[in-house]
DSSP file (Angstrom, degrees, kcal/mol; ACC not computed):
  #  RESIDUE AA STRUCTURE BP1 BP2  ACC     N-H-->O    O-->H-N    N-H-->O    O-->H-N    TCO  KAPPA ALPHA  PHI   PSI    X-CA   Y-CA   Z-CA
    1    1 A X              0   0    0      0, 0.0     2,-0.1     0, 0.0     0, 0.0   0.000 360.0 360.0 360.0 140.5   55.7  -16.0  -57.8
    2    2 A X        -     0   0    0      1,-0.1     0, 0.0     2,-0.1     0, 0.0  -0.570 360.0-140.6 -91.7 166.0   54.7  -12.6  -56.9
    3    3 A X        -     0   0    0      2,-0.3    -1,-0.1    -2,-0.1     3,-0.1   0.570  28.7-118.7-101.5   6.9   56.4   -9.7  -58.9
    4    4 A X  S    S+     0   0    0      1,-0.3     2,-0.4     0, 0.0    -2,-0.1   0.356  85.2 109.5 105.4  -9.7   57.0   -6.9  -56.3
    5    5 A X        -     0   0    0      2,-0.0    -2,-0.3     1,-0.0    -1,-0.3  -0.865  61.0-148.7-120.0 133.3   54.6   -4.5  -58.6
    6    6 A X        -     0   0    0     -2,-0.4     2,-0.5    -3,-0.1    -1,-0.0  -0.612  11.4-152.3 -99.3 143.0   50.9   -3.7  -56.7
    7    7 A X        +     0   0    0     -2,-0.3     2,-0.4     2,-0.0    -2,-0.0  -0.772  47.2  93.8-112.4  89.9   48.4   -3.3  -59.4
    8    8 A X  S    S-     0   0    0     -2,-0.5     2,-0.5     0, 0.0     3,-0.2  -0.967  76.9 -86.2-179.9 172.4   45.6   -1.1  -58.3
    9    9 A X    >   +     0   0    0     -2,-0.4     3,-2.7     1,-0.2    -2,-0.0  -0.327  35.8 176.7-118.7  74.8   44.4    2.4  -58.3
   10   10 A X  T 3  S+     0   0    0     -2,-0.5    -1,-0.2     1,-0.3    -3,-0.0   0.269  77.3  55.2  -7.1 -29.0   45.9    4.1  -55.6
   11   11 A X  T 3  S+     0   0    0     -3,-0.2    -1,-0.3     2,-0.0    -2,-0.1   0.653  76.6 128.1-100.2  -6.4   44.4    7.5  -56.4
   12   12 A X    <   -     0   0    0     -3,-2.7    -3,-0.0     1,-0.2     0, 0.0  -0.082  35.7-176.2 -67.6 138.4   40.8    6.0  -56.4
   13   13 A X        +     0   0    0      2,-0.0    -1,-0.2     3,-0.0     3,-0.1   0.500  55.2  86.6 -95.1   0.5   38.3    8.3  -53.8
   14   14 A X  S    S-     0   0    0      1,-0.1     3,-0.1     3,-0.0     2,-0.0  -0.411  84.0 -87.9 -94.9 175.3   35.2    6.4  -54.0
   15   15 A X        -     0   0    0      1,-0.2    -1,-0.1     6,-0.0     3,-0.1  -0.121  40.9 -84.4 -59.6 177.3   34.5    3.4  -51.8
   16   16 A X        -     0   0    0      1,-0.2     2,-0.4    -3,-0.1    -1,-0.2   0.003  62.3 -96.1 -83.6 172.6   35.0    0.2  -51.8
   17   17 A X    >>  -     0   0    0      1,-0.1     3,-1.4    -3,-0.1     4,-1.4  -0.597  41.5-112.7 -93.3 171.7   32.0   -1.5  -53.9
   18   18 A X  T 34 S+     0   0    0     -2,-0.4    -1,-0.1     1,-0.3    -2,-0.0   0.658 105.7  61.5 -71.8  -1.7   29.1   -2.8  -51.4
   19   19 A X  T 34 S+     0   0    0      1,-0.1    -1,-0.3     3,-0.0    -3,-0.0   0.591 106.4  44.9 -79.1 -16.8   29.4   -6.5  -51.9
   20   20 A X  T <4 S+     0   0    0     -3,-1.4    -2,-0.2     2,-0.1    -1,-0.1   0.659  98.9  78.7 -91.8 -34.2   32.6   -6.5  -50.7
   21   21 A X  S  < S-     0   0    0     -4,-1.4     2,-0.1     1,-0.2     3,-0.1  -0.422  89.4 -97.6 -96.2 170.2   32.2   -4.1  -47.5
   22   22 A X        -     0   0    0      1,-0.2    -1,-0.2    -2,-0.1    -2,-0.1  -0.279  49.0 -74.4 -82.7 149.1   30.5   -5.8  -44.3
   23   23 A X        -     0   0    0     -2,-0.1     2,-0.3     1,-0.1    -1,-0.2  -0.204  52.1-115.6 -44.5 118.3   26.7   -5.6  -43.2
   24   24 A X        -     0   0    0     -3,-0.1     2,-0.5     1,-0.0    -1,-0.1  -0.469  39.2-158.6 -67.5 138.8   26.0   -2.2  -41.9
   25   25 A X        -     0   0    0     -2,-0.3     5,-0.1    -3,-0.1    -1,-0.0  -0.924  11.4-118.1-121.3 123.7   25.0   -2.6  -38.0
   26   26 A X    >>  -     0   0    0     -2,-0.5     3,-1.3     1,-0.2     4,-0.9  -0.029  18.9-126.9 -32.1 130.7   23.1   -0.4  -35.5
   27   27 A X  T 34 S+     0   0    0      1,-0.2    -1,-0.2     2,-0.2    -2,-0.0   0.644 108.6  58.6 -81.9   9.4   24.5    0.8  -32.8
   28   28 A X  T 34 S+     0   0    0      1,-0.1    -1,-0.2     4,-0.0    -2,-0.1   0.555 104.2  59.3 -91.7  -7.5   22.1   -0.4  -30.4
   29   29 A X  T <4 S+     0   0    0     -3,-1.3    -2,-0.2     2,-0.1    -1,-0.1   0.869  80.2  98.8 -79.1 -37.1   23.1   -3.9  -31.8
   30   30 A X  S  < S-     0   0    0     -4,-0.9     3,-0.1     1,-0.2    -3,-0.0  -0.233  85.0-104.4-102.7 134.6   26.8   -3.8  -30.9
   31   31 A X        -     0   0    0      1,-0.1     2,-0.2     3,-0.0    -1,-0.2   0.089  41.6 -97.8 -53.2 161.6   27.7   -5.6  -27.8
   32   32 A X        -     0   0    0     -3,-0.1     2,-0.6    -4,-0.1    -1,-0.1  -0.564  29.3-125.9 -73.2 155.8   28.4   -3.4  -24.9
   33   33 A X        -     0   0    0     -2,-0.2     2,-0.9    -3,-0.1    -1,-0.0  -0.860  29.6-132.1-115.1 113.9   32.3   -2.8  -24.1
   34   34 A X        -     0   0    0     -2,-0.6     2,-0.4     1,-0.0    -3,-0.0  -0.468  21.6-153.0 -81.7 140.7   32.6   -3.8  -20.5
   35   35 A X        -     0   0    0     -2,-0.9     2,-0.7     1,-0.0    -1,-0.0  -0.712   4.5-133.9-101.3 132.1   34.4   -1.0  -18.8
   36   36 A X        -     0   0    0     -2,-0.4    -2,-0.0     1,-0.0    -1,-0.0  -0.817  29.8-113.5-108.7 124.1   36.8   -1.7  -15.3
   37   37 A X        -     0   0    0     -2,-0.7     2,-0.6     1,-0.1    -1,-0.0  -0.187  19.1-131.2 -59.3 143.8   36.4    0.7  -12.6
   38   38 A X        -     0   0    0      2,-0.0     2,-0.4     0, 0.0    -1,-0.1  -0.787  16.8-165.3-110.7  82.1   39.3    3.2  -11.5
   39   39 A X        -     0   0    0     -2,-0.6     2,-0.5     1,-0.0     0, 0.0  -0.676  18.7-134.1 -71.9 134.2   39.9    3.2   -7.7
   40   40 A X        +     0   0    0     -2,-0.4     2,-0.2     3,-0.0    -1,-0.0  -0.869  29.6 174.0 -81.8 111.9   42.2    6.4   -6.7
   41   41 A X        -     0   0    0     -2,-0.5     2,-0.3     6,-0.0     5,-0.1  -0.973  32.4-128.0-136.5 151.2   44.6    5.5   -4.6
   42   42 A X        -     0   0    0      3,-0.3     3,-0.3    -2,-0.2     2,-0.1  -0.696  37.1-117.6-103.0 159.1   47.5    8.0   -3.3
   43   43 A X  S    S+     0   0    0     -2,-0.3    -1,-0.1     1,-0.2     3,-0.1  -0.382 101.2  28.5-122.4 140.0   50.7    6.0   -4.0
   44   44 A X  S    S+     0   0    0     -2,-0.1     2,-1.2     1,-0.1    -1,-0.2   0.221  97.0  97.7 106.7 -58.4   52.2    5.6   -0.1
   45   45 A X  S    S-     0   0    0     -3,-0.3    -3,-0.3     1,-0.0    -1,-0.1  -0.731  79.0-118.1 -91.6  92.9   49.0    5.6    1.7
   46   46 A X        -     0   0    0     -2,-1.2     2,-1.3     1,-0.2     3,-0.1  -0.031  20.4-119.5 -29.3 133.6   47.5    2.2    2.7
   47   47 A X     >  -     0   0    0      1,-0.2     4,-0.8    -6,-0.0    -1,-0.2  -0.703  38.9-167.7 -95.6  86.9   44.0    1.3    1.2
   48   48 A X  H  > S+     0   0    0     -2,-1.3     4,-1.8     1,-0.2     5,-0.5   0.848  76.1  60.3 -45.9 -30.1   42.9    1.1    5.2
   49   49 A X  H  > S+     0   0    0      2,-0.2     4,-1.3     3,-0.1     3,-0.3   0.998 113.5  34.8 -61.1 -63.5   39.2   -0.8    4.3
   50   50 A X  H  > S+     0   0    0      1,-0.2     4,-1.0     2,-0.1     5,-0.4   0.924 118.1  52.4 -70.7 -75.4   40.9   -4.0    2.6
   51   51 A X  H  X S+     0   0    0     -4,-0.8     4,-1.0     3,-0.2    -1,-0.2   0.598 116.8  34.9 -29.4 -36.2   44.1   -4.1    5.0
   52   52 A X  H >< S+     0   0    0     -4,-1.8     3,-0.9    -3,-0.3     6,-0.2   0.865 122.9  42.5 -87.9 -64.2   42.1   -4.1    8.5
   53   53 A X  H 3< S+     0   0    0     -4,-1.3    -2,-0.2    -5,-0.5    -1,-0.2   0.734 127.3  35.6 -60.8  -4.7   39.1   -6.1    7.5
   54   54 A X  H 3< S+     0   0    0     -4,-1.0    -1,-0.3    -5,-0.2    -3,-0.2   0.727  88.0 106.8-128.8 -37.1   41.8   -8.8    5.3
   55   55 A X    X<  -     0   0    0     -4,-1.0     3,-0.7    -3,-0.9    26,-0.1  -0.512  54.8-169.3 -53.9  95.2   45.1   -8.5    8.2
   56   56 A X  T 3  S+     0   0    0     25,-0.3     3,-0.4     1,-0.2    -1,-0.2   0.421  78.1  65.3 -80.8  -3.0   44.5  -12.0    9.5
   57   57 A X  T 3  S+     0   0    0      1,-0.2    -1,-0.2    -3,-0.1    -2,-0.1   0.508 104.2  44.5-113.6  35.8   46.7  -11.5   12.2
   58   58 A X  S <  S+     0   0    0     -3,-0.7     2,-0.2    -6,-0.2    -1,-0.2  -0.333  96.5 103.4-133.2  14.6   44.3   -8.7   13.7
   59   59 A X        -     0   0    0     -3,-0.4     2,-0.5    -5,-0.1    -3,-0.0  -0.726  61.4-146.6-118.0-177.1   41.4  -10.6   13.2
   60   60 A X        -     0   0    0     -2,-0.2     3,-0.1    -3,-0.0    -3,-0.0  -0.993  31.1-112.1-155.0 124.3   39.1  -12.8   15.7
   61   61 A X        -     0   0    0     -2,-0.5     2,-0.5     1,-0.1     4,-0.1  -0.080  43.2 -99.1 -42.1 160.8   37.3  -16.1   14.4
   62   62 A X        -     0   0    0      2,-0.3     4,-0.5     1,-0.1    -1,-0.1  -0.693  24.3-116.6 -98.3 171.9   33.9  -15.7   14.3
   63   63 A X  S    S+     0   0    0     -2,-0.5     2,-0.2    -3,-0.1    -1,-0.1   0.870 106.4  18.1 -55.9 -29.2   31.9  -17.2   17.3
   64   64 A X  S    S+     0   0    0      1,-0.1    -2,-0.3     3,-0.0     3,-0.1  -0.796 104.4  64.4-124.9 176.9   30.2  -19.6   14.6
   65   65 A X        +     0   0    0      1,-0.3    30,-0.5    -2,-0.2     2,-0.3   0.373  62.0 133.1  96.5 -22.3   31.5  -20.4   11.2
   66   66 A X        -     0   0    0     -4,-0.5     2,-0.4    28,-0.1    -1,-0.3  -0.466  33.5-170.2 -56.2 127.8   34.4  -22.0   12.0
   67   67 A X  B     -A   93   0A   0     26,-2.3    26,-4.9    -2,-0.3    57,-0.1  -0.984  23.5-124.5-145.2 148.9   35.4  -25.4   10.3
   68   68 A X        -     0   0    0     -2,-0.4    55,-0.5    24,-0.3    25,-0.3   0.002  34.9-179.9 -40.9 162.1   38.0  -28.4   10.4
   69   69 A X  E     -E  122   0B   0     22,-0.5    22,-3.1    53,-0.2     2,-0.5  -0.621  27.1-140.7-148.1 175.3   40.0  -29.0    7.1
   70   70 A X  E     -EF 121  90B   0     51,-1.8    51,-4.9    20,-0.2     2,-1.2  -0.841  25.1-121.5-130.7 126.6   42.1  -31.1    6.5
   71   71 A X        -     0   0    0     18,-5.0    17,-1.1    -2,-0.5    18,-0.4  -0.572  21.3-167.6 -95.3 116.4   45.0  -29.7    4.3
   72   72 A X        +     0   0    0     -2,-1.2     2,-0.2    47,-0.5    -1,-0.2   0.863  69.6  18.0 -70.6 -64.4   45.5  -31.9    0.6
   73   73 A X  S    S-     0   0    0     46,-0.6    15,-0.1    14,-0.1     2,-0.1  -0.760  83.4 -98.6-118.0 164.8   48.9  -30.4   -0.4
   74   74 A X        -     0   0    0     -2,-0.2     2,-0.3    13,-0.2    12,-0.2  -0.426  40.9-178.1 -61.6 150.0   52.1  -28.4    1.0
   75   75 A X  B     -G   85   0C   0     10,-2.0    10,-1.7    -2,-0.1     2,-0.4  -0.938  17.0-142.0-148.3 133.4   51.9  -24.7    0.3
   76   76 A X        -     0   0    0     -2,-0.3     2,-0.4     8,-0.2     8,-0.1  -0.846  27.2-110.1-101.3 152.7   54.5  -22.2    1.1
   77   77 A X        -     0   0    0     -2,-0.4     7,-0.1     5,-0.2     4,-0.1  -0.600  20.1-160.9 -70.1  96.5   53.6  -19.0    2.2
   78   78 A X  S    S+     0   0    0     -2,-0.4     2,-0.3     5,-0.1    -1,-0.1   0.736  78.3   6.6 -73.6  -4.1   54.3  -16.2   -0.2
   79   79 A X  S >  S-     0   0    0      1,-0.1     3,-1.7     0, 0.0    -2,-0.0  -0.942  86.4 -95.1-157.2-177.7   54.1  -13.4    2.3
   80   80 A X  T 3  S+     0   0    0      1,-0.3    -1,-0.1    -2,-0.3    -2,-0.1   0.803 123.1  70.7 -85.1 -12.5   53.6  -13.1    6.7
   81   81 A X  T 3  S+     0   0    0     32,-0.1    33,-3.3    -4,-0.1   -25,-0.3   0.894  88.9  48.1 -84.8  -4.2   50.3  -12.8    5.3
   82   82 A X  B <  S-b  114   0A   0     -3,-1.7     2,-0.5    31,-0.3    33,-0.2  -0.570  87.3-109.0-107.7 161.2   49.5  -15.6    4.2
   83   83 A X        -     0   0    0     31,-1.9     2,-0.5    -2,-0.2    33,-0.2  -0.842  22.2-143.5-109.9 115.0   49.8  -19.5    6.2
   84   84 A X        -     0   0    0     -2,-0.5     2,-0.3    -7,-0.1    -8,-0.2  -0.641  31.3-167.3 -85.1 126.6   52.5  -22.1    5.0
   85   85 A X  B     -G   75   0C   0    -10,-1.7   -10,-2.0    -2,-0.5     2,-0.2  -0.696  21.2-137.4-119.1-178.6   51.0  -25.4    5.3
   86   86 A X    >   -     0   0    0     -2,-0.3     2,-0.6   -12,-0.2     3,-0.5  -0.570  37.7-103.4 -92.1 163.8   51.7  -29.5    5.2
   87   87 A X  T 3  S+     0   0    0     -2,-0.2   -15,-0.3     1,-0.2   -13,-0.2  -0.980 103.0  15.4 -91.9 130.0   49.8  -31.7    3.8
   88   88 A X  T 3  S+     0   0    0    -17,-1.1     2,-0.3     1,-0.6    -1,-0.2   0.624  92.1 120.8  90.7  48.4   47.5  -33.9    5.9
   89   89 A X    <   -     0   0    0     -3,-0.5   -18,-5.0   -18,-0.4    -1,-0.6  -0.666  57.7-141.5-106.0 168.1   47.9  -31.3    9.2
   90   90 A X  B     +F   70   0B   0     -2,-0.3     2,-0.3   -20,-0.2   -20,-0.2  -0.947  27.9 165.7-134.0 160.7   44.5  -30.1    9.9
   91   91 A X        -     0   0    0    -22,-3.1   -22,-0.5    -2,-0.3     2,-0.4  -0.900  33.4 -98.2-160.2-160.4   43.4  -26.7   11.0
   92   92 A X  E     - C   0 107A   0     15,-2.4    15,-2.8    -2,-0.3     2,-0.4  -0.875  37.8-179.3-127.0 160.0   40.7  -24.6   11.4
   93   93 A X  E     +AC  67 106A   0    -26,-4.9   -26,-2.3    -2,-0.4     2,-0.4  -1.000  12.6 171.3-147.0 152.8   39.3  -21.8    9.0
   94   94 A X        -     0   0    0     11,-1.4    11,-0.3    -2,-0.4   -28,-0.1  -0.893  24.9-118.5-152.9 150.0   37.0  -19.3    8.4
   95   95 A X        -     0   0    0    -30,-0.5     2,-0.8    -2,-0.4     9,-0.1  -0.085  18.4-145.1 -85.6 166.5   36.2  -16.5    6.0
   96   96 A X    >   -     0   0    0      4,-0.2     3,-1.8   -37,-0.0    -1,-0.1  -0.859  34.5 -87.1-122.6 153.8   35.8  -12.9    6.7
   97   97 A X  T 3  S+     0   0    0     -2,-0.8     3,-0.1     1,-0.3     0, 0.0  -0.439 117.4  17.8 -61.3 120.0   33.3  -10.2    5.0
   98   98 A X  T 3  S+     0   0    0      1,-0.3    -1,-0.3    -2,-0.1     2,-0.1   0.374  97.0 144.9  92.9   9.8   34.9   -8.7    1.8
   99   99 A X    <   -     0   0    0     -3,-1.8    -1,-0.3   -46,-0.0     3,-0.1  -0.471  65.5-101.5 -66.9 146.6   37.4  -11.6    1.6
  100  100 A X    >   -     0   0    0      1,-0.2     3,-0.5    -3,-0.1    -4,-0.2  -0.414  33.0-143.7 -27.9 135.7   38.5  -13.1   -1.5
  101  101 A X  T 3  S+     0   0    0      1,-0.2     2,-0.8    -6,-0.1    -1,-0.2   0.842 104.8  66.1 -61.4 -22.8   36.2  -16.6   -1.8
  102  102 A X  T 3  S+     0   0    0     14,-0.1    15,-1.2    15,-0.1    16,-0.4   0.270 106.7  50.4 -74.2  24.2   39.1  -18.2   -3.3
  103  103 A X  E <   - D   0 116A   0     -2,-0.8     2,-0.3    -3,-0.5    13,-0.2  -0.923  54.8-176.6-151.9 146.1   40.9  -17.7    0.6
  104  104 A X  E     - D   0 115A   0     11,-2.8    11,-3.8    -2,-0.3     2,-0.5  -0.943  31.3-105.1-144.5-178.6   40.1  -18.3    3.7
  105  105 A X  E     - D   0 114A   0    -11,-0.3   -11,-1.4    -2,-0.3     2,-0.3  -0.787  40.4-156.8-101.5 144.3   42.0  -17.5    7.1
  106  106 A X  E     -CD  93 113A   0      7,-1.6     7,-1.1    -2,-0.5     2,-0.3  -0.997  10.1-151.9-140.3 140.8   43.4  -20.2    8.4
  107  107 A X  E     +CD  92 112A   0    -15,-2.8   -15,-2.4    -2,-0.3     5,-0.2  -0.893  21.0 162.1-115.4 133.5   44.7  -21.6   12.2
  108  108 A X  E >  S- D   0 111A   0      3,-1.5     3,-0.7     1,-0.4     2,-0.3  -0.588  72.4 -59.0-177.7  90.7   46.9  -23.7   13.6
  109  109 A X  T 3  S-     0   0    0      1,-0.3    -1,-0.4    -2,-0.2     0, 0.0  -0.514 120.6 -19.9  67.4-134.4   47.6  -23.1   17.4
  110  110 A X  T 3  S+     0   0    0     -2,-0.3    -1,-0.3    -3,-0.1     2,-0.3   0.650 115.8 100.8 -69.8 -15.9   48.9  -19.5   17.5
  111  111 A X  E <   - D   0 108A   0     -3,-0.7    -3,-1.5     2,-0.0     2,-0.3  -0.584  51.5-178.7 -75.9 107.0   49.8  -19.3   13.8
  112  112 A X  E     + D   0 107A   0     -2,-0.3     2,-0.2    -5,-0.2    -5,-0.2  -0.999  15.0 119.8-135.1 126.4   47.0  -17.4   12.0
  113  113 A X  E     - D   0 106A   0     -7,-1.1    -7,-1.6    -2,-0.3   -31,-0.3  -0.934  57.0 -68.3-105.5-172.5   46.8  -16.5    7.9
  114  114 A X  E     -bD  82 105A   0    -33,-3.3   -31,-1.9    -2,-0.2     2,-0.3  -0.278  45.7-173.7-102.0 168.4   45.3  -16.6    4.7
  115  115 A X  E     - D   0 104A   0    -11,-3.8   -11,-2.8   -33,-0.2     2,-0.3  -0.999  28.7-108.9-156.8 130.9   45.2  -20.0    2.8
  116  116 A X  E     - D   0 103A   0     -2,-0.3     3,-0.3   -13,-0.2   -13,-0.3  -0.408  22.8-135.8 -59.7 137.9   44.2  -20.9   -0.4
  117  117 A X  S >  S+     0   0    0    -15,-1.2     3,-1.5    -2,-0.3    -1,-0.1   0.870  96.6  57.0 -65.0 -35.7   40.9  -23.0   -0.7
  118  118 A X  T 3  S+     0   0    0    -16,-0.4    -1,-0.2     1,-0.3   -46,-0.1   0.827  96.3  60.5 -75.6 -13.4   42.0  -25.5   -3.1
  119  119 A X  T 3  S+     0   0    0     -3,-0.3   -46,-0.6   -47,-0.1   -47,-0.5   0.232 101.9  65.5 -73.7   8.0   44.7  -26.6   -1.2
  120  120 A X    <   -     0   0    0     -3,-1.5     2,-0.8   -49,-0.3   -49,-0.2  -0.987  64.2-149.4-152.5 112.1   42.0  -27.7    2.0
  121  121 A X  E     -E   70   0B   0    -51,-4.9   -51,-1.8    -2,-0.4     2,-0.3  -0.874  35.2-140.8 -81.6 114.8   39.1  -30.6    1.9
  122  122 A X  E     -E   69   0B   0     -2,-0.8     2,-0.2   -53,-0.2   -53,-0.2  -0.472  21.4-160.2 -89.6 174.6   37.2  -28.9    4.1
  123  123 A X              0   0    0    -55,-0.5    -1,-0.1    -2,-0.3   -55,-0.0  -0.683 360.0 360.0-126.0 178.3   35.3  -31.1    6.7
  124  124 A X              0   0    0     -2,-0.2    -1,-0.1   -57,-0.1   -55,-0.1   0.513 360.0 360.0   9.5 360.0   32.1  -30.7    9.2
């Protein structure tokens, strides 16, 4: 049982002694601190680059590159941008330059938006 009273010498200035303190280390040994880049964006104003090239219902397959799949599970659509599917419908998909990979655009008759990949076997 502890008694509430710290035993120690509070007023002491020196260090700690050097068996106790940790290995001193270069600073050209210590990992780099990966740093995440700061896009400026005006609060309001639409990031126009990702919105046209990624607005799949302004965009035009490309002439090759297109593929079947065949879709594994239901997924509802969290936004018009995106494609609510069935499971075992098929449709057609393809990706666009600067797309997510983990997305592709997906078709089915007039109905055109983005669809997760892990929800789709793709085929041929």
């Amino acid at each position: 049982r502890f008694s509430g009273t710290f035993v120690g010498n509070a007023e002491s200035s020196s260090p700690p002694p050097a068996a106790t303190s940790p290995p001193a280390v270069g600073a050209a040994t210590l990992p780099a601190v990966p740093t995440i880049p700061v896009v400026p964006t005006i609060v309001g104003v639409p990031n126009t680059v990702a919105e046209s090239v990624l607005n799949p219902n302004e965009v035009k397959p490309p002439a090759s590159g297109t593929r079947k799949a065949r879709v594994l599970y239901d997924y509802e659509a969290a936004d018009s941008s995106e494609l609510a599917l069935l499971a075992d419908e098929m449709i057609t998909v393809y990706s666009l330059p600067g797309m997510d990979p983990d997305w592709l655009i997906g078709e089915r008759g007039n109905q055109k938006g983005k669809v997760p990949v892990t929800y789709l076997e793709l085929l041929s």
